[in-house]
N, C-alpha and C positions, 0 to 999 in steps of 0.2 A: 267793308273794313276788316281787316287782317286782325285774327286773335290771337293774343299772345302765344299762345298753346303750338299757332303754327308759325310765331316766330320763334320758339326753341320749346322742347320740352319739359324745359324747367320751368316755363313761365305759366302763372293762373292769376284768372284776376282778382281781387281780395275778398270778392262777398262770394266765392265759388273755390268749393276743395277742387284742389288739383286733381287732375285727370290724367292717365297713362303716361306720367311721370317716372313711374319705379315699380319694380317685379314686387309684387305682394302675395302673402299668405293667407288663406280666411278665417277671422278670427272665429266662427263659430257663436260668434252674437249677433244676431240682427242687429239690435237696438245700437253697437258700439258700430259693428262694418257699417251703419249707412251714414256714420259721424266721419271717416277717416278716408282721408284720399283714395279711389281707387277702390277705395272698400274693403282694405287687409292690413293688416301687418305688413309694414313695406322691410323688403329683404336686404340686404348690404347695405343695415344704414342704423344709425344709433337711435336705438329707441329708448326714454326712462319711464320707469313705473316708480313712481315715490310712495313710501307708507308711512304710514304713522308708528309702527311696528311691526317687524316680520310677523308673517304668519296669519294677514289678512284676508289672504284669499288668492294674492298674486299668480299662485303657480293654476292652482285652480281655471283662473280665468284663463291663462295661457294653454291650458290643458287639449281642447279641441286644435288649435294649432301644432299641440309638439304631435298630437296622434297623427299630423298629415304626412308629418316628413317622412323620407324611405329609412327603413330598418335598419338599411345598413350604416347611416349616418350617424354615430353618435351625438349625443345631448351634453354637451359640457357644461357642469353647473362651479363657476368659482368664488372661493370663499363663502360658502351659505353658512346662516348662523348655526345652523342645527345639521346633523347627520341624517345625509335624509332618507328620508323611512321609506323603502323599500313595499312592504306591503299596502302604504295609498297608493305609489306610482300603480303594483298591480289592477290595487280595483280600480284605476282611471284605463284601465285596458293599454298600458304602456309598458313597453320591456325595460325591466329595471338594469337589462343585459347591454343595454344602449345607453345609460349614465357612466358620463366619465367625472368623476368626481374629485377635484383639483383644491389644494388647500394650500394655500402655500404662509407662509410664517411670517412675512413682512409686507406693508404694502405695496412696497415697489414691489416685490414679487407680483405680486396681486397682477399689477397691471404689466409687469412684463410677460406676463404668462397670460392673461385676455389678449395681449396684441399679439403671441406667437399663434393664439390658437385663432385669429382671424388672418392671421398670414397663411395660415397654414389650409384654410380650405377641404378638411377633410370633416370636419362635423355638420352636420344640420343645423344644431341652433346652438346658443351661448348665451347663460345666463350669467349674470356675475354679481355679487354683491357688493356696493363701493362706497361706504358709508362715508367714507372721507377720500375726496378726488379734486386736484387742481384741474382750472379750465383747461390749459394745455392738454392735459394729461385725457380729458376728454376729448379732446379736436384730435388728438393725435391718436384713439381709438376709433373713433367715425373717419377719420381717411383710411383705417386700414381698413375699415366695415365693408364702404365703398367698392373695394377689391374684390367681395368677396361674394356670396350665393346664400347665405347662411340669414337667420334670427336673430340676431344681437338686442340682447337686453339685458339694462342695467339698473339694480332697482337701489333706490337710492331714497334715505331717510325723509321725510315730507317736508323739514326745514329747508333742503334744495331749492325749493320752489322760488325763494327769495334771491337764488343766483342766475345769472343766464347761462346758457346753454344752448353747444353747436347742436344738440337732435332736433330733426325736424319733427319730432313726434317725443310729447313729453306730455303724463298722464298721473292725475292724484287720484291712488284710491282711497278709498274709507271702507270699514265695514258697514251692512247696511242688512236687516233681515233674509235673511236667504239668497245675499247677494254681495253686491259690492254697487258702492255712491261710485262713479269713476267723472272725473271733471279733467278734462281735456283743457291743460295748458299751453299748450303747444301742439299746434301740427299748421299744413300747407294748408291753409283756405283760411278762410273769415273767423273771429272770437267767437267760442264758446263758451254765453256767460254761465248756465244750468247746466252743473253735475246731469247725468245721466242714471240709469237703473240698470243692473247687467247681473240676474238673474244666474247663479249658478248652482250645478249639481252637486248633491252631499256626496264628502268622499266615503260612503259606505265601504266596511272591510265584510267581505263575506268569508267564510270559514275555509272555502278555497285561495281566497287571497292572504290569509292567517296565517298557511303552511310555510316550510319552511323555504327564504328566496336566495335567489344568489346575490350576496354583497355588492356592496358599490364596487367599479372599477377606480380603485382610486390612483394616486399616478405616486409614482417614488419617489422619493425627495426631489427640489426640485432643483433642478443643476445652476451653476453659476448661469447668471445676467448673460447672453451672446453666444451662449448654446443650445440647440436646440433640446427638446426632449424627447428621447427614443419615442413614446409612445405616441406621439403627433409628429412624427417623420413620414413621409409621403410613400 
């Protein structure tokens, strides 16, 4: 009997995560990579992390992932709540010289400036913050993902949950002792009813990461809706 797998690669069958479906990245968790297809981060493709409140650990967990990507690749992080601190990025042994740091003043900004920077294929990863986003407005971020080679993630308040969503990969964290509760609401294979355990590193500042860093790269204002921005031109 023929398995779906080898009648297209999108196909898997439902009590089985998909398998070599999509380019993935390794999350640096056991406990999470042997829950998730393929066992990474899948790459050109919209992934949500929802919280309860910023500042739960999110970037933390992501942390061993953004250290994979090459150097030269910028980190774009848009609209995050806070300015971000420069000397944790150091002690997570990440160049803070590699954040491109994008704020823009309206939401539509917001998301015209995520879908330039997945048109645009020159970063490594893209975080975005999207406290309030139409479904559209999300399906029309995952096709451009699809394009692209990059991390796309979109972390998105914990009342989300109650919407549906084009990610194939959609994830609640909680705080949880020395870690993070992470309950996998979404992804390619069979329901996951038990939150998981995902055990992460304290962001320790040492007196070398204290010193003085270089500022965010942050980007000029941002230009009208249909032009592009100098700083993400190929």
């Amino acid at each position: 009997m023929m398995t779906p797998e080898r009648i297209h690669p999108a196909l898997w069958r439902a009590t089985q995560l998909a398998k070599g479906a999509a380019r993935n990245l390794p999350t640096g968790h056991a406990s999470l990579s042997a829950e998730l297809p393929d066992g990474g981060w899948p790459l050109g493709s919209l992934i949500e992390l929802l919280t309860p409140h910023p500042g739960v650990g999110e970037i933390r967990l992501l942390r061993p992932a953004l250290a994979q990507l090459e150097t030269r690749r910028p980190i774009a992080l848009v609209q995050p709540p806070h300015e971000p601190h420069i000397a944790s990025w150091m002690s997570w042994r990440l160049d803070p010289r590699q954040l491109l740091w994008v704020a823009p003043q309206k939401p539509v900004d917001t998301l015209w400036a995520t879908e330039q920077i997945l048109k645009n294929g020159s970063c490594g990863a893209l975080i975005c913050w999207l406290p309030h986003v139409r479904p559209e407005s999300l399906r029309r971020l995952h096709l451009a993902a699809q394009a692209s080679d990059l991390l796309f993630i979109a972390i998105r308040p914990a009342n989300a949950a109650q919407n549906a969503t084009p990610a194939p990969l959609r994830l609640a964290l909680a705080p949880a002792p020395g870690g993070l509760s992470v309950h996998i609401l979404k992804r390619r294979g069979p329901v996951c009813d038990t939150p998981l355990y995902v055990g992460l590193e304290p962001g320790a500042l040492t007196p070398s990461s204290l010193r003085h860093a270089p500022l965010d790269r942050r980007l000029p204002a941002l230009p009208a809706a249909g032009r592009t921005t100098p700083a993400l031109a190929a």
